[in-house]
Structures are given as structure tokens and as C-alpha cells.
PDB file of N, CA, C and O in Angstrom:
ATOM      1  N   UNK A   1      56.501 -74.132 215.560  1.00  0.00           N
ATOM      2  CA  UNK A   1      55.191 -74.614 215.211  1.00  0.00           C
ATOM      3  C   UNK A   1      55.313 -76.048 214.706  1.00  0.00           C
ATOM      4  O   UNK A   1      56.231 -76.525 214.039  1.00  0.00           O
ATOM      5  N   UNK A   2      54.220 -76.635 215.149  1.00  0.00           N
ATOM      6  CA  UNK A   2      54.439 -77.802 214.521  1.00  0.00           C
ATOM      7  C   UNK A   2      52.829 -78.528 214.063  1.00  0.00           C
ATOM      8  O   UNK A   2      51.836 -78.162 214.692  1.00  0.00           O
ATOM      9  N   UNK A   3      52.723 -79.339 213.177  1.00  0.00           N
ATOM     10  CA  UNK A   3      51.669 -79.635 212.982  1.00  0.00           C
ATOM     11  C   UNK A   3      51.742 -81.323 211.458  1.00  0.00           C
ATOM     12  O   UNK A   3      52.777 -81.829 211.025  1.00  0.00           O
ATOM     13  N   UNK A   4      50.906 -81.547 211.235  1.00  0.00           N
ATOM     14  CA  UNK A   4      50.950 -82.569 210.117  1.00  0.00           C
ATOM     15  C   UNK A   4      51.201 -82.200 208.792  1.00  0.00           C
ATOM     16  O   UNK A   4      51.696 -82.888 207.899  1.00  0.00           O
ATOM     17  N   UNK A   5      50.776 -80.949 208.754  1.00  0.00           N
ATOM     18  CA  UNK A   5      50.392 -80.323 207.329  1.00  0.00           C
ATOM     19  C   UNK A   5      51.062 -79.289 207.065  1.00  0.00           C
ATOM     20  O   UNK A   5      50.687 -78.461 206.236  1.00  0.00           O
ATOM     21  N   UNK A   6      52.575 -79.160 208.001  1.00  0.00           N
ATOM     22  CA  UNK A   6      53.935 -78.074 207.780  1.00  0.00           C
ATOM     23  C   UNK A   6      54.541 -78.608 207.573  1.00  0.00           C
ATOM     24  O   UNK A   6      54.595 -79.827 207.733  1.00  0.00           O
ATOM     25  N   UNK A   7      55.580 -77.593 206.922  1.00  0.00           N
ATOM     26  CA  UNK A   7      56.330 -78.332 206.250  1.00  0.00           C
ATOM     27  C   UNK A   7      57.265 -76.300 205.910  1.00  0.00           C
ATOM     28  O   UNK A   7      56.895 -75.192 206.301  1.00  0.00           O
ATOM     29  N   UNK A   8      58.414 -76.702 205.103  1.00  0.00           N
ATOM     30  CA  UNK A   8      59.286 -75.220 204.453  1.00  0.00           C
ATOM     31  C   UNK A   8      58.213 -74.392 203.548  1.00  0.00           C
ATOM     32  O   UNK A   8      58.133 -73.165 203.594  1.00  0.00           O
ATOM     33  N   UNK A   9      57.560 -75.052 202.885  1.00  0.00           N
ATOM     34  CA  UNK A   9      56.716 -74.126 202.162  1.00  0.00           C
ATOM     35  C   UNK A   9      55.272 -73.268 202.635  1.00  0.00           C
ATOM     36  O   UNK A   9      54.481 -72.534 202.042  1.00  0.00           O
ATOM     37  N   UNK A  10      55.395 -73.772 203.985  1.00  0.00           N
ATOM     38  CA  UNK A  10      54.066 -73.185 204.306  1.00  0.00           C
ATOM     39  C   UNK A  10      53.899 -72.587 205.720  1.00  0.00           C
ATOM     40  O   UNK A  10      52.829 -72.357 206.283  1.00  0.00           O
ATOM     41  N   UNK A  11      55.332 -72.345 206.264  1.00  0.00           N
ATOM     42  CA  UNK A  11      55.206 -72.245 207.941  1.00  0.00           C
ATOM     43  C   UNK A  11      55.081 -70.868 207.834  1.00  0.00           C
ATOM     44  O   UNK A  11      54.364 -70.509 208.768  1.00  0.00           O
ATOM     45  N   UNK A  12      55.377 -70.039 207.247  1.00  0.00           N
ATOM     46  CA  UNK A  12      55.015 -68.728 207.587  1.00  0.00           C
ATOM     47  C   UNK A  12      53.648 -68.112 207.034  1.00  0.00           C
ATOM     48  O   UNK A  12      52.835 -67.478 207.707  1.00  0.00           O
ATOM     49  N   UNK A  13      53.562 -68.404 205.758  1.00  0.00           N
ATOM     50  CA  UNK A  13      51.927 -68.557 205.472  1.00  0.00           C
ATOM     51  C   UNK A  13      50.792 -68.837 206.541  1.00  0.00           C
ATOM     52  O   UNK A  13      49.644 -68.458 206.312  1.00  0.00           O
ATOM     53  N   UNK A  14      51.170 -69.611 207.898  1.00  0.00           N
ATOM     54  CA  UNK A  14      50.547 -70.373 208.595  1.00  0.00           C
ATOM     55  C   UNK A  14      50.621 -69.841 209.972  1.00  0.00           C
ATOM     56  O   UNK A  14      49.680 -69.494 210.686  1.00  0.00           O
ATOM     57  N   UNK A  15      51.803 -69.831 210.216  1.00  0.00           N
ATOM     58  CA  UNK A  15      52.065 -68.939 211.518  1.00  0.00           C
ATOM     59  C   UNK A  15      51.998 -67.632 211.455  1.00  0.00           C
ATOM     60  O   UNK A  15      51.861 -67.272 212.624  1.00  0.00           O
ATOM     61  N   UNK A  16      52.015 -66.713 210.775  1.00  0.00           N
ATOM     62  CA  UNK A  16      51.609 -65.678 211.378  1.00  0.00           C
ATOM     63  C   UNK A  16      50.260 -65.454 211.447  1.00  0.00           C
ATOM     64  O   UNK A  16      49.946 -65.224 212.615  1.00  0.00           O
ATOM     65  N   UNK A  17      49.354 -65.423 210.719  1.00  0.00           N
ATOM     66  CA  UNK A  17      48.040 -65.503 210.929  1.00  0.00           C
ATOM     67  C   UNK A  17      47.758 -65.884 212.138  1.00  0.00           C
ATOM     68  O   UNK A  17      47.229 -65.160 212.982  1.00  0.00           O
ATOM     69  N   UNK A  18      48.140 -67.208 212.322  1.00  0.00           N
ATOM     70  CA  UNK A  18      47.880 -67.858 213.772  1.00  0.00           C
ATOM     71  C   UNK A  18      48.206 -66.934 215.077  1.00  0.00           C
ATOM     72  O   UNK A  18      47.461 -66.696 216.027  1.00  0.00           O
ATOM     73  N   UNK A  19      49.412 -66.525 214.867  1.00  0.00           N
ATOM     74  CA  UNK A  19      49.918 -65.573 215.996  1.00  0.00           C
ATOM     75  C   UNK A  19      48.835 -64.668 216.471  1.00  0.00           C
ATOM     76  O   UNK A  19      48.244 -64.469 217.532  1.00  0.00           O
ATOM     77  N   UNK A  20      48.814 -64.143 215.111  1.00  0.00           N
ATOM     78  CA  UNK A  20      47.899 -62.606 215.465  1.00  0.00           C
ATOM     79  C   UNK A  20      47.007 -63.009 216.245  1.00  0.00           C
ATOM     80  O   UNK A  20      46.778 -62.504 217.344  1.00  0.00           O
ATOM     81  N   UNK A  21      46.176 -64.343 215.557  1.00  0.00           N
ATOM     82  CA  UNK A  21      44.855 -64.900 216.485  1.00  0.00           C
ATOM     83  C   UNK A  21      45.272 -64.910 218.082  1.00  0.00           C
ATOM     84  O   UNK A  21      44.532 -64.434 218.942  1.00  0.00           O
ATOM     85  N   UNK A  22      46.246 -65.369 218.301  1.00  0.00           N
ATOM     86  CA  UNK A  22      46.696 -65.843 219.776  1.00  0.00           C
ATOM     87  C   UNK A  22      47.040 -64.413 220.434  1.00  0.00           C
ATOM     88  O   UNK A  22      47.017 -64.257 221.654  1.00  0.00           O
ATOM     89  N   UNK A  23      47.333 -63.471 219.610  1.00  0.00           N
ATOM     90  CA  UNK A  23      47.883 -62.002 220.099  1.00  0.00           C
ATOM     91  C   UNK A  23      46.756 -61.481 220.146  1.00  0.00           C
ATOM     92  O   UNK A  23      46.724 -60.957 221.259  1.00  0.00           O
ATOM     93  N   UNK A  24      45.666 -61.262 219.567  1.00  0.00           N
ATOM     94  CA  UNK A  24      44.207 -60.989 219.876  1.00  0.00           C
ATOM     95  C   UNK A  24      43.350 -61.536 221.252  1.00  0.00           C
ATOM     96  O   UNK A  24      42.621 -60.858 221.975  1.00  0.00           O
ATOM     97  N   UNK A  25      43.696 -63.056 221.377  1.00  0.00           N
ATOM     98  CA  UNK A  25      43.151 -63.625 222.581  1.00  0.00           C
ATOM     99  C   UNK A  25      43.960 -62.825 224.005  1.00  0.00           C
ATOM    100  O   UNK A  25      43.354 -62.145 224.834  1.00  0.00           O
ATOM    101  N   UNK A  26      45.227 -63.068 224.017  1.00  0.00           N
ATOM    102  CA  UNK A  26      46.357 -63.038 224.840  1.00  0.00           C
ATOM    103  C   UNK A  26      46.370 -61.389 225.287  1.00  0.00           C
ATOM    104  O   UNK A  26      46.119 -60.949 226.408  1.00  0.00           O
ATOM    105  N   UNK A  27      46.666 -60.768 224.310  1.00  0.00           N
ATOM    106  CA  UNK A  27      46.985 -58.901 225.240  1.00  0.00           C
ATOM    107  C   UNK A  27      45.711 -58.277 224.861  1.00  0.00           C
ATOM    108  O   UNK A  27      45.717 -57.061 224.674  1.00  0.00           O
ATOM    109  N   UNK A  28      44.544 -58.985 224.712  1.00  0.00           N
ATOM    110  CA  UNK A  28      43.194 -57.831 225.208  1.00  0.00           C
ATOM    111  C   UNK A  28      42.533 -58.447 226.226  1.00  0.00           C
ATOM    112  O   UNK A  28      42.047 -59.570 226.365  1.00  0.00           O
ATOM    113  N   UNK A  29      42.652 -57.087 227.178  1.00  0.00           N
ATOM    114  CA  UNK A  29      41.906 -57.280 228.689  1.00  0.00           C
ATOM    115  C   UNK A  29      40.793 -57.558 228.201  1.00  0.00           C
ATOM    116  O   UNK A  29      40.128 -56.934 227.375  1.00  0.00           O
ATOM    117  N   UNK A  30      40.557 -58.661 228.805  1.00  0.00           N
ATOM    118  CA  UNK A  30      39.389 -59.769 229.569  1.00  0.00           C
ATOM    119  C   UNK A  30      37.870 -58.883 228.879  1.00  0.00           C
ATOM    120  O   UNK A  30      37.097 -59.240 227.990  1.00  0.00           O
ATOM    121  N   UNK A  31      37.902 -57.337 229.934  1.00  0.00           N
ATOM    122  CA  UNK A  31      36.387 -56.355 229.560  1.00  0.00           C
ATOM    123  C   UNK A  31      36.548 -56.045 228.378  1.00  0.00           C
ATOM    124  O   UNK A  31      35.470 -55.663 227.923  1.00  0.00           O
ATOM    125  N   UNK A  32      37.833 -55.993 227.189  1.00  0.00           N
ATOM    126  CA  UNK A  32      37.431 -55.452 225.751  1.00  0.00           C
ATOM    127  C   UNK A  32      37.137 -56.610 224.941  1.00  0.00           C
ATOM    128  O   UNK A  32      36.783 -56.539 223.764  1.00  0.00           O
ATOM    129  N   UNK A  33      37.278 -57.587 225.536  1.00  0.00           N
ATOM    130  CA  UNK A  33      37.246 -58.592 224.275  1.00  0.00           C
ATOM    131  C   UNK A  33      35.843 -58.266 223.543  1.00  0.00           C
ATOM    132  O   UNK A  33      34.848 -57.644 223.913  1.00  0.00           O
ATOM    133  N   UNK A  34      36.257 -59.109 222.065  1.00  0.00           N
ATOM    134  CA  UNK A  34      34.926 -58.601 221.389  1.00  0.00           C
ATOM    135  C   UNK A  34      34.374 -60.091 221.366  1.00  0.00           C
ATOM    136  O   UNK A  34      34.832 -61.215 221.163  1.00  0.00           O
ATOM    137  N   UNK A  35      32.870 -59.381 221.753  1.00  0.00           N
ATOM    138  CA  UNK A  35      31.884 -60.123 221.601  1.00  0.00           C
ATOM    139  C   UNK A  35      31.576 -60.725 220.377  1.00  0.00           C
ATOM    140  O   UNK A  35      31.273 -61.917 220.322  1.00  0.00           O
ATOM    141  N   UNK A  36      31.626 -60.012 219.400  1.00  0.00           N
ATOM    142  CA  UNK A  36      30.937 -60.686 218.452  1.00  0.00           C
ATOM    143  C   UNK A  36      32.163 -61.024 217.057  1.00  0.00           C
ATOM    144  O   UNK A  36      32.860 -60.141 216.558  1.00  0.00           O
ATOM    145  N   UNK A  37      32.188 -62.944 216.505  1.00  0.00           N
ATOM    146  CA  UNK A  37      33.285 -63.279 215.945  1.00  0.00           C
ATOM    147  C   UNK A  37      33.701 -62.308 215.074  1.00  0.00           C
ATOM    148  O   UNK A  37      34.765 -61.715 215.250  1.00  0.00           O
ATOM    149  N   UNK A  38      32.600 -61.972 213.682  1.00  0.00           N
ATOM    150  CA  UNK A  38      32.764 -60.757 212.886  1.00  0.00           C
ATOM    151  C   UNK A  38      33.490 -59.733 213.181  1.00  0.00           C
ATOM    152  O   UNK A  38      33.598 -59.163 212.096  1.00  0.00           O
ATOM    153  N   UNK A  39      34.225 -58.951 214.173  1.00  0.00           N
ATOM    154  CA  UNK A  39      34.911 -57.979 215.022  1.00  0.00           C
ATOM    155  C   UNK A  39      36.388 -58.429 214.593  1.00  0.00           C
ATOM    156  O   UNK A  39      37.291 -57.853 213.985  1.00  0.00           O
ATOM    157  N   UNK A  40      36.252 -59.749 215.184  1.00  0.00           N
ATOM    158  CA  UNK A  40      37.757 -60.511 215.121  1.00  0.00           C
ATOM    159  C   UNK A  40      38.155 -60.791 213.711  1.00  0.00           C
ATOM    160  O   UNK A  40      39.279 -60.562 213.265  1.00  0.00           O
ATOM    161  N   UNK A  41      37.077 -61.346 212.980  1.00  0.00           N
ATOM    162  CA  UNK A  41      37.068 -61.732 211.705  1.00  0.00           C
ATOM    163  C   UNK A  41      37.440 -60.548 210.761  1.00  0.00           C
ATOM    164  O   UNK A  41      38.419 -60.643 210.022  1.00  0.00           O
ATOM    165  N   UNK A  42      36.797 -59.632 210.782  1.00  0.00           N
ATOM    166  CA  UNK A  42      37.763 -58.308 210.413  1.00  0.00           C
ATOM    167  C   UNK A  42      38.861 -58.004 210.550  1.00  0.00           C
ATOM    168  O   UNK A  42      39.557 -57.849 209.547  1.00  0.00           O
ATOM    169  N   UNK A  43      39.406 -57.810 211.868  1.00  0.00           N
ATOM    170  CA  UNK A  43      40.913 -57.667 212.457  1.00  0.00           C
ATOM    171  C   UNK A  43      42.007 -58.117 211.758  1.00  0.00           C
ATOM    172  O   UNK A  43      43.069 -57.578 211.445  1.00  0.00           O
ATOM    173  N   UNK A  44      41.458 -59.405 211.539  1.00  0.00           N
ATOM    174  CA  UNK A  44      42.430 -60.253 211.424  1.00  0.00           C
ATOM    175  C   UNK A  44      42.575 -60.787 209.930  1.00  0.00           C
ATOM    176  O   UNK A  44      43.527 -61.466 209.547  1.00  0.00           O
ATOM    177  N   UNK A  45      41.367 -60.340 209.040  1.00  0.00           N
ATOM    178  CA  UNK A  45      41.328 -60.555 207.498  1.00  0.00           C
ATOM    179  C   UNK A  45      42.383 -58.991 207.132  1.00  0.00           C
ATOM    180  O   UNK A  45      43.366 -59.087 206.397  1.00  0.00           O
ATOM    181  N   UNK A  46      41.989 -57.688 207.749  1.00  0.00           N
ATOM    182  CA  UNK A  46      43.314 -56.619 207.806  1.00  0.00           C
ATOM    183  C   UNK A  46      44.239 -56.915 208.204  1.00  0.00           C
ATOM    184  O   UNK A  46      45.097 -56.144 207.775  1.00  0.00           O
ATOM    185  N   UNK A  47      44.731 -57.783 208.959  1.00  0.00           N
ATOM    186  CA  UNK A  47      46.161 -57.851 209.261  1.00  0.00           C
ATOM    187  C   UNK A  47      46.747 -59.218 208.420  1.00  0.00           C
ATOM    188  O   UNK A  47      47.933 -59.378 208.133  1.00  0.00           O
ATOM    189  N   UNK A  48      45.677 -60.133 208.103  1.00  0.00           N
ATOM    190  CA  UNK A  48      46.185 -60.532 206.406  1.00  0.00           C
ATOM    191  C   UNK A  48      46.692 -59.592 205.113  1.00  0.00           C
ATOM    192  O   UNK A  48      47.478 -59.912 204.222  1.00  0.00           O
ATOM    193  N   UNK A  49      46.226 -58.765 205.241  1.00  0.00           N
ATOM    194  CA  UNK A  49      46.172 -57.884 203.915  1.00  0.00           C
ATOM    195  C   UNK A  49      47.748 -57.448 204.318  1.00  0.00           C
ATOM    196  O   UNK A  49      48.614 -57.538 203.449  1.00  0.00           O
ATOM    197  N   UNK A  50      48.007 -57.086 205.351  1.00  0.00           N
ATOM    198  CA  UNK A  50      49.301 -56.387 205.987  1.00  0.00           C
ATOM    199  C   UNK A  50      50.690 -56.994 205.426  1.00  0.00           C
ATOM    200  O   UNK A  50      51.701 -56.677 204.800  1.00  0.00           O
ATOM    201  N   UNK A  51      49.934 -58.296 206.198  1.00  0.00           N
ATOM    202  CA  UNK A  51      51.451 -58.931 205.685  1.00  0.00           C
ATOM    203  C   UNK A  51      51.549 -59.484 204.475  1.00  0.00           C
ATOM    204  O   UNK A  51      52.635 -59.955 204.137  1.00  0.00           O
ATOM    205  N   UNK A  52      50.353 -59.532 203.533  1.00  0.00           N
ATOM    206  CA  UNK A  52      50.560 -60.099 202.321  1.00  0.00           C
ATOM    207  C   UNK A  52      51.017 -58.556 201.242  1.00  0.00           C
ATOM    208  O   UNK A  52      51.376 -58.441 200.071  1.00  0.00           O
ATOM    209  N   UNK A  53      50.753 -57.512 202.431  1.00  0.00           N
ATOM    210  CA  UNK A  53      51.494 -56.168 201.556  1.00  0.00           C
ATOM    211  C   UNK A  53      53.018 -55.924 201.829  1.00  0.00           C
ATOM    212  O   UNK A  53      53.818 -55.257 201.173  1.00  0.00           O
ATOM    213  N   UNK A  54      53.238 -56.812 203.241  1.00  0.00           N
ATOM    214  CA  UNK A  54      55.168 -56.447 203.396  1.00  0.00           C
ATOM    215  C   UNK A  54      55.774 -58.066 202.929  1.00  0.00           C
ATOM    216  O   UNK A  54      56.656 -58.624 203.582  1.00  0.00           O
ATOM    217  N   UNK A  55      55.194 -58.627 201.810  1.00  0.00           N
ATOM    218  CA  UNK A  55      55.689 -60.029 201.220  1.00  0.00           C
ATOM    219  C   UNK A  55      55.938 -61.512 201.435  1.00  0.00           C
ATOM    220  O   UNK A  55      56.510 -62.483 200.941  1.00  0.00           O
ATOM    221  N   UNK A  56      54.862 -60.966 202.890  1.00  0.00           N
ATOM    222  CA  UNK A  56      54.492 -62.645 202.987  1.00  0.00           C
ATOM    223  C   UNK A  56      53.142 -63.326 202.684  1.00  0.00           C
ATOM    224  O   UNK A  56      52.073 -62.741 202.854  1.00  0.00           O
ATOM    225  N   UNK A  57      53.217 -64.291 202.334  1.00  0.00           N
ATOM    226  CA  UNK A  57      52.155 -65.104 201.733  1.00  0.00           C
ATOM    227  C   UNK A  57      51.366 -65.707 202.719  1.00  0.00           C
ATOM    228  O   UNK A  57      51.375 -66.938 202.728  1.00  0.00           O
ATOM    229  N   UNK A  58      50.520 -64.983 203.753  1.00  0.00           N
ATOM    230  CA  UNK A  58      49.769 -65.095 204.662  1.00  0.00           C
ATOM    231  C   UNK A  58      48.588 -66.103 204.069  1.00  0.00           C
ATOM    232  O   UNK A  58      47.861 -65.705 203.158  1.00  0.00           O
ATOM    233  N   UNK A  59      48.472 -67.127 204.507  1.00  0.00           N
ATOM    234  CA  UNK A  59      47.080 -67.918 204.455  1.00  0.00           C
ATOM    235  C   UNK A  59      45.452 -66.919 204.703  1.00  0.00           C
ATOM    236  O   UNK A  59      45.329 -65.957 205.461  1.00  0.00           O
ATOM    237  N   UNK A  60      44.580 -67.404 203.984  1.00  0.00           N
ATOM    238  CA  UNK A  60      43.643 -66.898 204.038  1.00  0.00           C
ATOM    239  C   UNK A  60      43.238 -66.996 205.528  1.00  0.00           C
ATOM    240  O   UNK A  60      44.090 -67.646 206.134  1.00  0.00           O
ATOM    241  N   UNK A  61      42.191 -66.558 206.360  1.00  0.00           N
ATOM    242  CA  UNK A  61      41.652 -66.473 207.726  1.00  0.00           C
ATOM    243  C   UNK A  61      40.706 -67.731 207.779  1.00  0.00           C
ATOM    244  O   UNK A  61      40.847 -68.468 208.755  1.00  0.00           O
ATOM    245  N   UNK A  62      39.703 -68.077 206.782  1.00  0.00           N
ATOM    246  CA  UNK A  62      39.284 -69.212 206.856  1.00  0.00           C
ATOM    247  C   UNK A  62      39.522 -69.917 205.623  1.00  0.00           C
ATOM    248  O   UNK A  62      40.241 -69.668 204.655  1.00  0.00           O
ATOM    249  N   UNK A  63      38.891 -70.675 205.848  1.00  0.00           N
ATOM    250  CA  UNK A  63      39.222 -72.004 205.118  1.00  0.00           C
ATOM    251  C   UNK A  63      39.836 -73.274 205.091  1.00  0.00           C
ATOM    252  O   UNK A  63      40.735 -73.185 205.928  1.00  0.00           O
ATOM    253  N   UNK A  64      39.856 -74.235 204.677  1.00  0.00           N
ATOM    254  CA  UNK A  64      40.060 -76.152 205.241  1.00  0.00           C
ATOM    255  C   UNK A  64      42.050 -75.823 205.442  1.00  0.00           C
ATOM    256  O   UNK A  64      42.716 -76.316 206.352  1.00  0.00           O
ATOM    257  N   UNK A  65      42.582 -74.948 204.396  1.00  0.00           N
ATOM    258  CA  UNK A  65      43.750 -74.893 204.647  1.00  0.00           C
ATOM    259  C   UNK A  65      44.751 -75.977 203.665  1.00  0.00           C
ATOM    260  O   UNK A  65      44.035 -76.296 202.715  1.00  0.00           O
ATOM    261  N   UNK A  66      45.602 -76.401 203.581  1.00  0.00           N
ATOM    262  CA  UNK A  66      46.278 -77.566 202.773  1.00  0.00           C
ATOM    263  C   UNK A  66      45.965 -78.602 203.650  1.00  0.00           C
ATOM    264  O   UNK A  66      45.584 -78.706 204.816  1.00  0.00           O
ATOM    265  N   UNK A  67      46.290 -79.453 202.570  1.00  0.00           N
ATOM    266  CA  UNK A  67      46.180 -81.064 203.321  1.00  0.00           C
ATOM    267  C   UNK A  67      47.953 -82.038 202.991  1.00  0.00           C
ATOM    268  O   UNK A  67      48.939 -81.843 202.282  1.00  0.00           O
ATOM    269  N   UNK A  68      47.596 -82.866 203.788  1.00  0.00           N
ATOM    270  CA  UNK A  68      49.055 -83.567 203.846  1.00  0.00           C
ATOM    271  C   UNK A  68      49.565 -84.177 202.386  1.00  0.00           C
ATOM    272  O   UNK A  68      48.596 -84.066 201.636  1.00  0.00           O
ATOM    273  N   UNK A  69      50.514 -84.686 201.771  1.00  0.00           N
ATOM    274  CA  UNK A  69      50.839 -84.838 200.755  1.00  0.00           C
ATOM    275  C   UNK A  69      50.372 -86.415 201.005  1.00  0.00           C
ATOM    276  O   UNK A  69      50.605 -86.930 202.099  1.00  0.00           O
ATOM    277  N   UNK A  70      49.650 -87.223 199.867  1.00  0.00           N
ATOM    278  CA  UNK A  70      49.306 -88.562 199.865  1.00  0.00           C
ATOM    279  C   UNK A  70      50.367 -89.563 199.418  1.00  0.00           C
ATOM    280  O   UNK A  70      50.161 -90.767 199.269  1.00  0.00           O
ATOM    281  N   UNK A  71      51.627 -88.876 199.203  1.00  0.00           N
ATOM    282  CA  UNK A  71      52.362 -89.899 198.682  1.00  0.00           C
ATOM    283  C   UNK A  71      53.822 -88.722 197.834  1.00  0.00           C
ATOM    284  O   UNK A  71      54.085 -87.522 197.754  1.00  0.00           O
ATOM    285  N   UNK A  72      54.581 -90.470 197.224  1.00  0.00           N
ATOM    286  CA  UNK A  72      56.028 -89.494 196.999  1.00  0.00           C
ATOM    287  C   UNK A  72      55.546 -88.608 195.588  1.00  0.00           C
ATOM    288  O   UNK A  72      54.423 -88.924 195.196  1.00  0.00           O
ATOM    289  N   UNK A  73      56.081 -87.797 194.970  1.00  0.00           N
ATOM    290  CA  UNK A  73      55.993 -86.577 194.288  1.00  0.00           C
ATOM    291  C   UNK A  73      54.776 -86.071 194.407  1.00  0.00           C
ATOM    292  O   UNK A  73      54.626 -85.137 193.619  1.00  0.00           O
ATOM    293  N   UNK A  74      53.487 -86.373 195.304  1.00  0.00           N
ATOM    294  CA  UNK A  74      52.459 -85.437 195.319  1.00  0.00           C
ATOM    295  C   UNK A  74      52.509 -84.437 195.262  1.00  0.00           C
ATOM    296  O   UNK A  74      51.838 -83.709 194.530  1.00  0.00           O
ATOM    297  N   UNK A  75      53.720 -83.991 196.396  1.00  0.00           N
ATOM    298  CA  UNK A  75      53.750 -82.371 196.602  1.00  0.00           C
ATOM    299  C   UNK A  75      53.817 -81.348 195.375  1.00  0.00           C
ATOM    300  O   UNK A  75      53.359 -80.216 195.526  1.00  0.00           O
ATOM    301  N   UNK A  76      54.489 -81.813 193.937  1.00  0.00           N
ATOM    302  CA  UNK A  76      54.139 -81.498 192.868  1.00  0.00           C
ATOM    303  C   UNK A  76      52.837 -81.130 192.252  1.00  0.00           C
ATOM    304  O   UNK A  76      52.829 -80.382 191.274  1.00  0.00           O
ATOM    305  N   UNK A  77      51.386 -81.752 192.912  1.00  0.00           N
ATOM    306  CA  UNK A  77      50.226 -81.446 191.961  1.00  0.00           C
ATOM    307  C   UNK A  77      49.643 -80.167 193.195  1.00  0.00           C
ATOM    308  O   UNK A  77      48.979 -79.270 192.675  1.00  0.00           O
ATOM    309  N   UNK A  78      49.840 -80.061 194.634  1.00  0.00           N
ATOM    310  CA  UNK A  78      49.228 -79.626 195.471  1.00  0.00           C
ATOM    311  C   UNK A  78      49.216 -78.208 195.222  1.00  0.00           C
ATOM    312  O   UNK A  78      48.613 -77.453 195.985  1.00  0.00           O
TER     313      UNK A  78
END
């Protein structure tokens, strides 16, 4: 994964969530997909709960997410 706003402290927080999303798009046939976001938005706020129950620190489903560090020791106040 790669992105602006990864980094060691946050790639798994980040990627798995993401996965699931892409594993939701990817292995459901085309006729089950769900119509409506709320469906998904469920799914996938439970399979937060999952992994924040087998000890990973799964990012919330929405929200702005972290932002990049503005400078040297920022990463300290973030």
C-alpha cells in the first residue's frame, strides 16, 4: 500500500479496512451486489468490530482519516 498519509504506525489500521472494501466489490457476483450504500456500510462497520476484537486497530469506516505530518516532531502532537 502506498499513499501520503502511511507510514509504520498506521498501515494496518488502514489496509485492512480497505481490503475488505475491495473484497466486497471484487468476489460478489455482479446480480448480488447491494444496492443500497447502508448494506455495505454495515458489513463493513462489523468487520471493523472483528478485527478491532482479534487486536488490530482498524480505522474507523468513515471519516477524513489522518493527515500528513506538517513538519519535524509533529508526529508527536498527531
Amino acid at each position: 500500500m502506498w499513499g501520503e498519509n502511511i507510514d509504520g504506525s498506521n498501515i494496518e489500521q488502514t489496509i485492512w479496512p480497505r481490503a475488505a472494501a475491495a473484497a466486497e466489490r471484487l468476489w460478489t457476483p455482479y446480480d448480488n451486489l447491494a444496492k443500497d450504500p447502508n448494506q455495505v456500510f454495515a458489513r463493513l462497520t462489523h468487520f471493523r468490530c472483528l478485527l478491532n476484537q482479534r487486536g488490530i486497530n482498524a480505522a474507523p469506516v468513515s471519516g477524513l482519516g489522518r493527515s500528513a505530518p506538517w513538519g519535524p516532531g509533529s508526529c508527536y502532537v498527531q
